[in-house]
PyMOL Python script that loads the backbone (N, CA, C, O; Angstrom):
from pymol import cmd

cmd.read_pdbstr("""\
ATOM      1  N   UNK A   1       0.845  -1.172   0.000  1.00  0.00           N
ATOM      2  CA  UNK A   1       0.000   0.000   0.000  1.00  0.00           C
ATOM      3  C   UNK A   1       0.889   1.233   0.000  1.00  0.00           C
ATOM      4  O   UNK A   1       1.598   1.458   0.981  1.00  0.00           O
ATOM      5  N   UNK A   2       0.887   1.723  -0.638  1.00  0.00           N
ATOM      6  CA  UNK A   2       1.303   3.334  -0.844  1.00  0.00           C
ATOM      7  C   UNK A   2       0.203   4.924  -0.060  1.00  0.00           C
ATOM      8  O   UNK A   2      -0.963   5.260   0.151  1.00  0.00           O
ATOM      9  N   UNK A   3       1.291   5.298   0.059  1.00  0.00           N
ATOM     10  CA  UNK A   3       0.566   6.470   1.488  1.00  0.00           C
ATOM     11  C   UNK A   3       0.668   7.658   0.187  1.00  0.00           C
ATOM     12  O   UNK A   3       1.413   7.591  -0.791  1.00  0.00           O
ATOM     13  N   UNK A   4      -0.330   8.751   0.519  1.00  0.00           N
ATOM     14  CA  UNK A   4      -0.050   9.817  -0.310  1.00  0.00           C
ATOM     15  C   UNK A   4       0.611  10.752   0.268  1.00  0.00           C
ATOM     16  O   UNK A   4       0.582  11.027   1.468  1.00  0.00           O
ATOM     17  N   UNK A   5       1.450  11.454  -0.875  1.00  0.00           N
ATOM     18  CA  UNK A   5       2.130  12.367  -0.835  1.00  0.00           C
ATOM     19  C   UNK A   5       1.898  13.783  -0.279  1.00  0.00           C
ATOM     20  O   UNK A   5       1.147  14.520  -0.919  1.00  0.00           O
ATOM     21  N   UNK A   6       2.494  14.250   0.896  1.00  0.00           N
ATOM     22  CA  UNK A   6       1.939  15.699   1.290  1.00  0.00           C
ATOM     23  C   UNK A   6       1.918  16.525   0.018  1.00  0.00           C
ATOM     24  O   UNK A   6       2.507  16.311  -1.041  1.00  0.00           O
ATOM     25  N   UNK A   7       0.922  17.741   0.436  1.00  0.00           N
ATOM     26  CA  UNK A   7       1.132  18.309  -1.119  1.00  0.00           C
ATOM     27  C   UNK A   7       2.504  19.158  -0.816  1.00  0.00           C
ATOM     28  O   UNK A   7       2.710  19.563   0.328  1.00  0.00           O
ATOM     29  N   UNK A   8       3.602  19.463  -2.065  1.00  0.00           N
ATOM     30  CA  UNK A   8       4.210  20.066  -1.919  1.00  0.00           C
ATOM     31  C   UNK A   8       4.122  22.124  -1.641  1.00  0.00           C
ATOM     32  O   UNK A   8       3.203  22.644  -2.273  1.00  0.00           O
ATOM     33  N   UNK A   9       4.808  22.890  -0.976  1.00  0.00           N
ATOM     34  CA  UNK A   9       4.301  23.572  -1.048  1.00  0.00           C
ATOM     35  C   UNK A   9       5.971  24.514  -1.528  1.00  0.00           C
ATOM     36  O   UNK A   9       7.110  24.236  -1.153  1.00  0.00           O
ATOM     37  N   UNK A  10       5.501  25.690  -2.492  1.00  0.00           N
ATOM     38  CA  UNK A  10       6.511  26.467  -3.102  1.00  0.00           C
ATOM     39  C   UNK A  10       6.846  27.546  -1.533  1.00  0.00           C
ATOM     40  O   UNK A  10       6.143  27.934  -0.600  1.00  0.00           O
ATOM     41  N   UNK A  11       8.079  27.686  -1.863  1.00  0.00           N
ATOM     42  CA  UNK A  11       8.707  28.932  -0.838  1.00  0.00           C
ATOM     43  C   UNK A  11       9.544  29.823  -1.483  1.00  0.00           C
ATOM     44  O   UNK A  11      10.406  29.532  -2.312  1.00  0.00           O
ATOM     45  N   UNK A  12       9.213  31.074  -1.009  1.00  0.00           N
ATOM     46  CA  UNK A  12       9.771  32.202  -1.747  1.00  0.00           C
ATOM     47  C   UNK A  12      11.132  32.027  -1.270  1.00  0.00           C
ATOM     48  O   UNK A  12      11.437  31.527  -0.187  1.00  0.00           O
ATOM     49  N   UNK A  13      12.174  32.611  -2.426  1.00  0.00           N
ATOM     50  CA  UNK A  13      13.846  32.366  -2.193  1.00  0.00           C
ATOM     51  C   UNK A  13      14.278  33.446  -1.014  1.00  0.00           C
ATOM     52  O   UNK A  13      15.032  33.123  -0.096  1.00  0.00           O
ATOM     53  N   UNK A  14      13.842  34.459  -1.119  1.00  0.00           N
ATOM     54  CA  UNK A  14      14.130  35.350  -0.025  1.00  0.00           C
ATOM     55  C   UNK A  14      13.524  35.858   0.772  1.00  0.00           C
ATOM     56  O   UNK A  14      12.340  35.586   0.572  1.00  0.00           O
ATOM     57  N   UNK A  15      13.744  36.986   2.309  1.00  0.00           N
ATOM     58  CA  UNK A  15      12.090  37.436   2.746  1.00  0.00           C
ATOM     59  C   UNK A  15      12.850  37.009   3.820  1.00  0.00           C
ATOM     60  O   UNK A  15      14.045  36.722   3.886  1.00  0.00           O
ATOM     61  N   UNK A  16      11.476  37.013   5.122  1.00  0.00           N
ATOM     62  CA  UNK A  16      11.299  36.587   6.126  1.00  0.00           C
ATOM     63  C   UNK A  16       9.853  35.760   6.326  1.00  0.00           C
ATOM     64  O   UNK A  16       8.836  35.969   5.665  1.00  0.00           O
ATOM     65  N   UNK A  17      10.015  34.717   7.453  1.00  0.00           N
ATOM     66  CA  UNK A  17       8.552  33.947   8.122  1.00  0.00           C
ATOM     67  C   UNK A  17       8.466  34.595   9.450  1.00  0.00           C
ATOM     68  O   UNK A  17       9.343  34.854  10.273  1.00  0.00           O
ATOM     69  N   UNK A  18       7.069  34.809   9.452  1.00  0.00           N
ATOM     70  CA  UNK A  18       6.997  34.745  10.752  1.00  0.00           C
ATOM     71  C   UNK A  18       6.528  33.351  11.420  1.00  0.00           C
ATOM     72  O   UNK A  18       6.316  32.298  10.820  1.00  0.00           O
ATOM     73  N   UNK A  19       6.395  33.648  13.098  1.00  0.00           N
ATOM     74  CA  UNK A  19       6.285  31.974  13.142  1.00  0.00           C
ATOM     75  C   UNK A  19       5.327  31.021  13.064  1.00  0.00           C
ATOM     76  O   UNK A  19       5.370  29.796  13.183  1.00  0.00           O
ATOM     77  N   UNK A  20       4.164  32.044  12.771  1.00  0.00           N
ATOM     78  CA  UNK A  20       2.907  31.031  12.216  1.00  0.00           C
ATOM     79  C   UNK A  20       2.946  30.732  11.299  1.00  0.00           C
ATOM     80  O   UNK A  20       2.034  29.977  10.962  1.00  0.00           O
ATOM     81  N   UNK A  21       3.987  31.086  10.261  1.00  0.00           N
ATOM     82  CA  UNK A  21       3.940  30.830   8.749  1.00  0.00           C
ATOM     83  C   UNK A  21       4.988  29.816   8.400  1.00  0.00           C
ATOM     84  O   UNK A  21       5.177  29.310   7.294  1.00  0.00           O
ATOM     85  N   UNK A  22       5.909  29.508   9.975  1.00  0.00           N
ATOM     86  CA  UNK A  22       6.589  28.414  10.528  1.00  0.00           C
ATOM     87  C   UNK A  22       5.831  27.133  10.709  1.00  0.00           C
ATOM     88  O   UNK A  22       5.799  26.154   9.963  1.00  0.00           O
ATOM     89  N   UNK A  23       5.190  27.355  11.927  1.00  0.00           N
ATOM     90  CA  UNK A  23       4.373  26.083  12.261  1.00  0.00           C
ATOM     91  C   UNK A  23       2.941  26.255  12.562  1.00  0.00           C
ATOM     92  O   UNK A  23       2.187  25.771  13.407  1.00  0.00           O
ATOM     93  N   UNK A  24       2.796  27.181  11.503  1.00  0.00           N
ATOM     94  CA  UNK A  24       1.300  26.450  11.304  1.00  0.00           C
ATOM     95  C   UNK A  24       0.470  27.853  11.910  1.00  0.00           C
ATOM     96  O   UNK A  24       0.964  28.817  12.496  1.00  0.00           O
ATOM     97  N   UNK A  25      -1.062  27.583  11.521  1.00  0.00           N
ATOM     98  CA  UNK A  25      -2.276  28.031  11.991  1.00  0.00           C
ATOM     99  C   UNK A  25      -3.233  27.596  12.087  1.00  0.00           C
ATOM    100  O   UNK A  25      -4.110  28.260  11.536  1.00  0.00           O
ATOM    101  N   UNK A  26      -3.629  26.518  12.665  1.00  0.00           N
ATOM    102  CA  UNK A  26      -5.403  25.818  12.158  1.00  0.00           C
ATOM    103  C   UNK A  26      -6.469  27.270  12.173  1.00  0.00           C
ATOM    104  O   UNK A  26      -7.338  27.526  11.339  1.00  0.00           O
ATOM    105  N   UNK A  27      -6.101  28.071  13.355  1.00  0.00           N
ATOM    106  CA  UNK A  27      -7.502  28.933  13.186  1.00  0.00           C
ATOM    107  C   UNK A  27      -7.397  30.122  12.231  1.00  0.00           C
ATOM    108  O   UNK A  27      -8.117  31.103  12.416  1.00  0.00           O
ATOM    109  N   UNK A  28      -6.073  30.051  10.689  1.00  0.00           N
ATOM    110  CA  UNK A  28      -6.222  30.973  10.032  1.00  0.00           C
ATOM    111  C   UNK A  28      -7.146  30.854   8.886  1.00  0.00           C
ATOM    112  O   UNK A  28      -7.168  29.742   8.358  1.00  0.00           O
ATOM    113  N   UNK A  29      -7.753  31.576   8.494  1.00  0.00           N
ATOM    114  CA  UNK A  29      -8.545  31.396   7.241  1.00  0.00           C
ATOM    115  C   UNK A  29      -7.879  32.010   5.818  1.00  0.00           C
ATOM    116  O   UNK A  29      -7.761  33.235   5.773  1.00  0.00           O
ATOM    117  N   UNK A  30      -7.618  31.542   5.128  1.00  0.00           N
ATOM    118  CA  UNK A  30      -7.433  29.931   5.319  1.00  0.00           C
ATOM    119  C   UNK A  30      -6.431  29.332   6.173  1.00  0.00           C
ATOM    120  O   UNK A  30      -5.345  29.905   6.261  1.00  0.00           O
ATOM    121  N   UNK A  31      -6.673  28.067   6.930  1.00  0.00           N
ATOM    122  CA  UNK A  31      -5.604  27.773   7.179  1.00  0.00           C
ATOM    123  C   UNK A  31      -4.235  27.700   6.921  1.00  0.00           C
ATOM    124  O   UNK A  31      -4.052  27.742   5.704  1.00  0.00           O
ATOM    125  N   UNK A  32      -2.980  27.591   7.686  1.00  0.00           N
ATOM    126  CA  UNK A  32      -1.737  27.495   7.611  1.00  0.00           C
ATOM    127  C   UNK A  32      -1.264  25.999   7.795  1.00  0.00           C
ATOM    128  O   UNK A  32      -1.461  25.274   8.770  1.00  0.00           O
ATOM    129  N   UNK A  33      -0.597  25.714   6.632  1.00  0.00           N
ATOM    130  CA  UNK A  33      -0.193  24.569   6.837  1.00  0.00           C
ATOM    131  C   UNK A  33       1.533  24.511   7.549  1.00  0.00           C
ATOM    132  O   UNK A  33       2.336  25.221   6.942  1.00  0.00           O
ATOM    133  N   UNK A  34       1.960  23.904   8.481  1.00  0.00           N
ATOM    134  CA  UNK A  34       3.157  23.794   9.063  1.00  0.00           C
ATOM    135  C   UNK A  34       4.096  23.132   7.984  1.00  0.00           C
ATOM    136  O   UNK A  34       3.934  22.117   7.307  1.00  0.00           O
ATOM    137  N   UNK A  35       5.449  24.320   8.064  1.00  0.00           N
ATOM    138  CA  UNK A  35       6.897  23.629   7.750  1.00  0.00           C
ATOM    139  C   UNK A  35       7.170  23.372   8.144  1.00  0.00           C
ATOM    140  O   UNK A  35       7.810  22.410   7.720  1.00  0.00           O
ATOM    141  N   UNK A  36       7.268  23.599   9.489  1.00  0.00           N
ATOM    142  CA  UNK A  36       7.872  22.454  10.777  1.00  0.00           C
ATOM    143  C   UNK A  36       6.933  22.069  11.469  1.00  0.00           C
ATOM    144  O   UNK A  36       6.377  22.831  12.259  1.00  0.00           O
ATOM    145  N   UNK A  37       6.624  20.980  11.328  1.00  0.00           N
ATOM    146  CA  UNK A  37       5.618  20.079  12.644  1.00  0.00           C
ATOM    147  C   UNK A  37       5.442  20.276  14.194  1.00  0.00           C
ATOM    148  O   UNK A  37       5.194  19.243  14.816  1.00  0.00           O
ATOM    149  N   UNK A  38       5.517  21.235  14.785  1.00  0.00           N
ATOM    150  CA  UNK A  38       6.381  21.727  16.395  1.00  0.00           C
ATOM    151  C   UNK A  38       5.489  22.731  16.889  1.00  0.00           C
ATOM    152  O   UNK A  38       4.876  23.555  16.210  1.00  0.00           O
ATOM    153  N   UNK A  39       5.470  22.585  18.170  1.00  0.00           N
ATOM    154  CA  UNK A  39       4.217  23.266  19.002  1.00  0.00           C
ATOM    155  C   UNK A  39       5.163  25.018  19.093  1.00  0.00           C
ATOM    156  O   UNK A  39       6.230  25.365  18.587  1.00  0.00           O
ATOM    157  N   UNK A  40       4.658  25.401  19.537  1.00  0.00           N
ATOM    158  CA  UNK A  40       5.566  27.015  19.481  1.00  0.00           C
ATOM    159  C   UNK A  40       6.272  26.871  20.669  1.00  0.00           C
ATOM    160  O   UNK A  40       7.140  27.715  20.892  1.00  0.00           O
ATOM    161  N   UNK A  41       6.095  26.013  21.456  1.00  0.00           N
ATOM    162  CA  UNK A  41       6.920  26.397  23.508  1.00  0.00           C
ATOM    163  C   UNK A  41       8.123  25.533  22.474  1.00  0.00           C
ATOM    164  O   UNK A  41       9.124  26.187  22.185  1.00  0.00           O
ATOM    165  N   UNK A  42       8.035  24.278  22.002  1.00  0.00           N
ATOM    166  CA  UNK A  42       9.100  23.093  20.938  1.00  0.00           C
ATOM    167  C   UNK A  42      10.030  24.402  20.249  1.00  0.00           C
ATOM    168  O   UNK A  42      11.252  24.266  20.179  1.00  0.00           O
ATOM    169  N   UNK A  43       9.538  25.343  19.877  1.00  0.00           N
ATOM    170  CA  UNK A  43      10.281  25.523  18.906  1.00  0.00           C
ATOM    171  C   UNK A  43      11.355  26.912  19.314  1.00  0.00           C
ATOM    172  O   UNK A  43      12.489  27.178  18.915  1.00  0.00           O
ATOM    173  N   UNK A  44      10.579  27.516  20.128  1.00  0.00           N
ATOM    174  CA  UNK A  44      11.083  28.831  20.986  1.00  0.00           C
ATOM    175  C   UNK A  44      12.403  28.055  21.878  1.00  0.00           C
ATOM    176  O   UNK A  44      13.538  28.507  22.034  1.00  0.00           O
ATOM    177  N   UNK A  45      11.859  26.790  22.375  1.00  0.00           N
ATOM    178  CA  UNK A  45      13.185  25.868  23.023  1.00  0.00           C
ATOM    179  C   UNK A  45      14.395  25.657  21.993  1.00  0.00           C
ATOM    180  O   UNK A  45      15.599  25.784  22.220  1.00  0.00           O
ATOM    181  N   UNK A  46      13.810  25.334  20.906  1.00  0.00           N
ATOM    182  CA  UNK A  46      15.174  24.840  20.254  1.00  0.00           C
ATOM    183  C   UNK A  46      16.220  25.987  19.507  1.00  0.00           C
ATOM    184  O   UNK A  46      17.412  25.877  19.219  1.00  0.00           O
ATOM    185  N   UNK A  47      15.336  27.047  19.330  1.00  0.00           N
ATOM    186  CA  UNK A  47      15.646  28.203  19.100  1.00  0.00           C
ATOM    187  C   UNK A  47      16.910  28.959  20.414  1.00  0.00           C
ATOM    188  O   UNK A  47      17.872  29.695  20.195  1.00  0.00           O
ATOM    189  N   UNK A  48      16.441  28.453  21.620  1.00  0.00           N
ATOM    190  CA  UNK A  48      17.742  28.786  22.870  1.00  0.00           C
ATOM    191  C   UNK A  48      18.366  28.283  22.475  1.00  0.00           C
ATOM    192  O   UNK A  48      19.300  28.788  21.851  1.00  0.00           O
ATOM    193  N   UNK A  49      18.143  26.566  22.667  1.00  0.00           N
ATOM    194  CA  UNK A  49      18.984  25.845  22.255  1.00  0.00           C
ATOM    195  C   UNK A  49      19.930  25.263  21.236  1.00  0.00           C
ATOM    196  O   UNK A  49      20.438  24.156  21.057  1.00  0.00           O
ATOM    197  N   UNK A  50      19.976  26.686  20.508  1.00  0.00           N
ATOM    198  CA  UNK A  50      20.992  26.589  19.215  1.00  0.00           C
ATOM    199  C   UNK A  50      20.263  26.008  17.733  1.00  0.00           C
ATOM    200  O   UNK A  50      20.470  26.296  16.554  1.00  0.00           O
ATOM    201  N   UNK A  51      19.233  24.972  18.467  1.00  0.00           N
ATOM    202  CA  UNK A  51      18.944  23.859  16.826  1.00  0.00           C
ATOM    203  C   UNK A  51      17.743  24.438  15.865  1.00  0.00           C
ATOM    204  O   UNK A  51      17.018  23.921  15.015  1.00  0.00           O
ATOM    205  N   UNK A  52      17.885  25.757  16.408  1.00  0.00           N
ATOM    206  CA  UNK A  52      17.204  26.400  15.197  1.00  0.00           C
ATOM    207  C   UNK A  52      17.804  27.757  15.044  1.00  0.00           C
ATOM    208  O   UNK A  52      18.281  28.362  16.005  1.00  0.00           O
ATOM    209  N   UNK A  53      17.774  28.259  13.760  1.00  0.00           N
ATOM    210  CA  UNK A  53      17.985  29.835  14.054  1.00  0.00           C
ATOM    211  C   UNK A  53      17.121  30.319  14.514  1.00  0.00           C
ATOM    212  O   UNK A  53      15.943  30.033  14.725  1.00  0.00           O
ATOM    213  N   UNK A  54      18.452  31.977  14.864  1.00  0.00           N
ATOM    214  CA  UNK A  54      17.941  32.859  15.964  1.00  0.00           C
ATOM    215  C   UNK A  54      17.048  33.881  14.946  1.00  0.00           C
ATOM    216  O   UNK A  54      17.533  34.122  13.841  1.00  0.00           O
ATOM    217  N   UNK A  55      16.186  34.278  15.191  1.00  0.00           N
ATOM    218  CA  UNK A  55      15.042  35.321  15.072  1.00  0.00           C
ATOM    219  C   UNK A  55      15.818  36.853  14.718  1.00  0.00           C
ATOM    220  O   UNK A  55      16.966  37.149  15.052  1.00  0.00           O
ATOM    221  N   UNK A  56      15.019  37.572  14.082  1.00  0.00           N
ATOM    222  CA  UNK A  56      15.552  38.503  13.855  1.00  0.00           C
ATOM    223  C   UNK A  56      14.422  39.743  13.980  1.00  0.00           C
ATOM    224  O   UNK A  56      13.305  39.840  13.472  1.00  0.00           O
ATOM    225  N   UNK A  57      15.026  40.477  14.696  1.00  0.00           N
ATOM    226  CA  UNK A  57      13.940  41.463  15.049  1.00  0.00           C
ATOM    227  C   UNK A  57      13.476  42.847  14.268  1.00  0.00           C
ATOM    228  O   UNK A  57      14.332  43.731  14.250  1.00  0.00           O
ATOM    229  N   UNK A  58      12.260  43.120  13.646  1.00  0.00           N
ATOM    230  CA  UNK A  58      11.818  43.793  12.996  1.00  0.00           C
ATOM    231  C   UNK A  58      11.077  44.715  12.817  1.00  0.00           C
ATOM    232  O   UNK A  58      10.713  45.218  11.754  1.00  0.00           O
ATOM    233  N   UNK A  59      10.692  45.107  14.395  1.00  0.00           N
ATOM    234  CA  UNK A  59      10.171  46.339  15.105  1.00  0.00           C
ATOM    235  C   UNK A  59      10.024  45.531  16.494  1.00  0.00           C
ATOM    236  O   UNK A  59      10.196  44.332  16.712  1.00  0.00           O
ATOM    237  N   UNK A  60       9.618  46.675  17.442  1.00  0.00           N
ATOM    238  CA  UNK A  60       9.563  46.318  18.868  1.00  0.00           C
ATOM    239  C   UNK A  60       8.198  45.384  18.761  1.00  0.00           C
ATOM    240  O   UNK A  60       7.961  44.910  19.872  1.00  0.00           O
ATOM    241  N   UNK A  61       7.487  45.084  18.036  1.00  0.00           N
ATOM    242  CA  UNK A  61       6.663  43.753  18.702  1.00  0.00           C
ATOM    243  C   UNK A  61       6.795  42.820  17.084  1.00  0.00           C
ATOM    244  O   UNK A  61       5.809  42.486  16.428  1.00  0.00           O
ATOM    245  N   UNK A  62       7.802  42.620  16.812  1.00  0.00           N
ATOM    246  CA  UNK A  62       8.216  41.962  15.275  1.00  0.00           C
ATOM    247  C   UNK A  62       9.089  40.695  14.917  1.00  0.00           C
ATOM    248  O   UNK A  62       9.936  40.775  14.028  1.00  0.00           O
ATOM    249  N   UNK A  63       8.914  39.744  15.486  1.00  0.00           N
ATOM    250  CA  UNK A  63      10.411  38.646  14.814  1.00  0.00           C
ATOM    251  C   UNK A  63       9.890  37.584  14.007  1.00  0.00           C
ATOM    252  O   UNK A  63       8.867  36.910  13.889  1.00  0.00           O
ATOM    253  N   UNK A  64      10.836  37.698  13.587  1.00  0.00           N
ATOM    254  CA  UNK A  64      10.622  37.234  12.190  1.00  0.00           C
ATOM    255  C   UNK A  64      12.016  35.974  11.903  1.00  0.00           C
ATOM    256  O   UNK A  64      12.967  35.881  12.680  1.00  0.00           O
ATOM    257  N   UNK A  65      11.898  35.349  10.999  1.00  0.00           N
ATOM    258  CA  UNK A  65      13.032  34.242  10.451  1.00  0.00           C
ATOM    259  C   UNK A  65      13.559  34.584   9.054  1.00  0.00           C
ATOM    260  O   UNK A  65      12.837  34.875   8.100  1.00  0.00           O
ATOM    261  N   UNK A  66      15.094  34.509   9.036  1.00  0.00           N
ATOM    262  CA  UNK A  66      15.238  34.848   7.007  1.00  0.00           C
ATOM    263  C   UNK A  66      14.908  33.736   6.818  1.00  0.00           C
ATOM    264  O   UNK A  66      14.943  32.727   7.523  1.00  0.00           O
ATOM    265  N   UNK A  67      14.362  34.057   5.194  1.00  0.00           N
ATOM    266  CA  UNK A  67      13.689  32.150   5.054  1.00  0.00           C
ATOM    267  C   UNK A  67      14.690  31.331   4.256  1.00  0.00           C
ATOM    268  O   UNK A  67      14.424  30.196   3.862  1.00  0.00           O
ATOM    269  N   UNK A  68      16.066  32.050   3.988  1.00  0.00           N
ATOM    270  CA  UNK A  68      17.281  31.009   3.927  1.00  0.00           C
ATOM    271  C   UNK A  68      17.630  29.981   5.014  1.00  0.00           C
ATOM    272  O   UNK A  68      18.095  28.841   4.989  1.00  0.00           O
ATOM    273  N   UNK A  69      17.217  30.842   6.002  1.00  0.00           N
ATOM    274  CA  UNK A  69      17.633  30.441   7.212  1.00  0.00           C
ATOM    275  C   UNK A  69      16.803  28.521   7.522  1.00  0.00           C
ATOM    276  O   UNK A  69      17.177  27.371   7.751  1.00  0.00           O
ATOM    277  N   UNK A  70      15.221  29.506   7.262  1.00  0.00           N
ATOM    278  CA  UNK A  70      15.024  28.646   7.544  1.00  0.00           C
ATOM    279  C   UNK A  70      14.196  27.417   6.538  1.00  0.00           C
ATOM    280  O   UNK A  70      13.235  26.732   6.888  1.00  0.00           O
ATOM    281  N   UNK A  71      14.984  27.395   5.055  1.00  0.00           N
ATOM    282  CA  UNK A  71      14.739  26.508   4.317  1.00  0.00           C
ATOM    283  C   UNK A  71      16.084  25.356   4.598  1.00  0.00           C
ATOM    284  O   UNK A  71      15.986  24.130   4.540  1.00  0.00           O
ATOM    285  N   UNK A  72      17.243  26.097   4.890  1.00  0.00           N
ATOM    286  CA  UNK A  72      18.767  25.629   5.539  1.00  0.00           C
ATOM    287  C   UNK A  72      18.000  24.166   6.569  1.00  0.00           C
ATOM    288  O   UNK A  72      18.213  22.955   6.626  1.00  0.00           O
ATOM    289  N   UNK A  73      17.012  25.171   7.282  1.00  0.00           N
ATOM    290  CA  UNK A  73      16.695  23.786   8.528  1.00  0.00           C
ATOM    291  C   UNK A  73      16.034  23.140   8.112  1.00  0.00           C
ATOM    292  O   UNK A  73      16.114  22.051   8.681  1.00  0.00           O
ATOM    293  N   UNK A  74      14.805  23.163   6.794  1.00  0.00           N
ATOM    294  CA  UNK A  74      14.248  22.171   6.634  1.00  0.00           C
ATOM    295  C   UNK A  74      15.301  21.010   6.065  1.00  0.00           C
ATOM    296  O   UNK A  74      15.417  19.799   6.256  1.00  0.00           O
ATOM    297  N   UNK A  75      15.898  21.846   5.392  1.00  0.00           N
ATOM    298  CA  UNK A  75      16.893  20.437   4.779  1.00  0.00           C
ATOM    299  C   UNK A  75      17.963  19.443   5.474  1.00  0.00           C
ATOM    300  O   UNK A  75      18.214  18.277   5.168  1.00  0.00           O
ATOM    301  N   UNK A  76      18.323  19.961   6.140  1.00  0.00           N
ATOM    302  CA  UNK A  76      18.892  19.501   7.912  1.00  0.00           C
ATOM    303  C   UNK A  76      18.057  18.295   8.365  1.00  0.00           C
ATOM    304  O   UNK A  76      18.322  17.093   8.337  1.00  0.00           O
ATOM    305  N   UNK A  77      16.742  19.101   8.879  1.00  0.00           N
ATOM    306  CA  UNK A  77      16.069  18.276   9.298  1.00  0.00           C
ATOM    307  C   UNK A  77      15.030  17.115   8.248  1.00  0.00           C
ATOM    308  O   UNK A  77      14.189  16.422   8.820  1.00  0.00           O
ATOM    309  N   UNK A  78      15.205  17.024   6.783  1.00  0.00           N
ATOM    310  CA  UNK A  78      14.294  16.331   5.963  1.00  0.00           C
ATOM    311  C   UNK A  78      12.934  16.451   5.997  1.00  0.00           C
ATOM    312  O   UNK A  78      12.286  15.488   5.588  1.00  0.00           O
ATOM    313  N   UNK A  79      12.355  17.420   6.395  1.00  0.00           N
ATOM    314  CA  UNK A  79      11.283  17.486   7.054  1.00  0.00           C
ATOM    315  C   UNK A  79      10.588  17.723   5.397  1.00  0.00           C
ATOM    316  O   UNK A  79       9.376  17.879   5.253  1.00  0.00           O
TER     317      UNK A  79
END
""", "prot")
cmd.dss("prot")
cmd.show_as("cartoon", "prot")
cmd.util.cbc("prot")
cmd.orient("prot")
């Protein structure tokens, strides 16, 4: 039996994410589908903890990810 394929999804080469556009939104309309599978407390942790990049700040209530950065981790991680 063969499983289906997530749909693939295109990512712009340059820019920034913010982090719902990271992992996800169920309550956006339309929804957000997650690049990384990870609850936000998961990901803010790994983010201390080195195994993700660090955030980059873009006004006083603003952070954001370069999305080199973080296409770098999807491929790291195979996700």
């Amino acid at each position: 039996m063969t499983h289906p394929q997530p749909p693939t999804i295109s990512l712009p080469a340059t820019g920034f994410f913010r982090l719902k556009q990271i992992i996800g939104d169920k309550s956006a309309s339309p929804p957000i589908p997650p690049l990384i599978p990870v609850s936000k407390s998961s990901f803010w942790l790994a983010v201390k903890e080195g195994r993700y990049p660090q955030p980059v700040r873009l006004g006083k209530r603003t952070t954001a990810w370069r999305v080199a950065d973080i296409i770098a981790l999807i491929d790291r991680m195979g996700v």
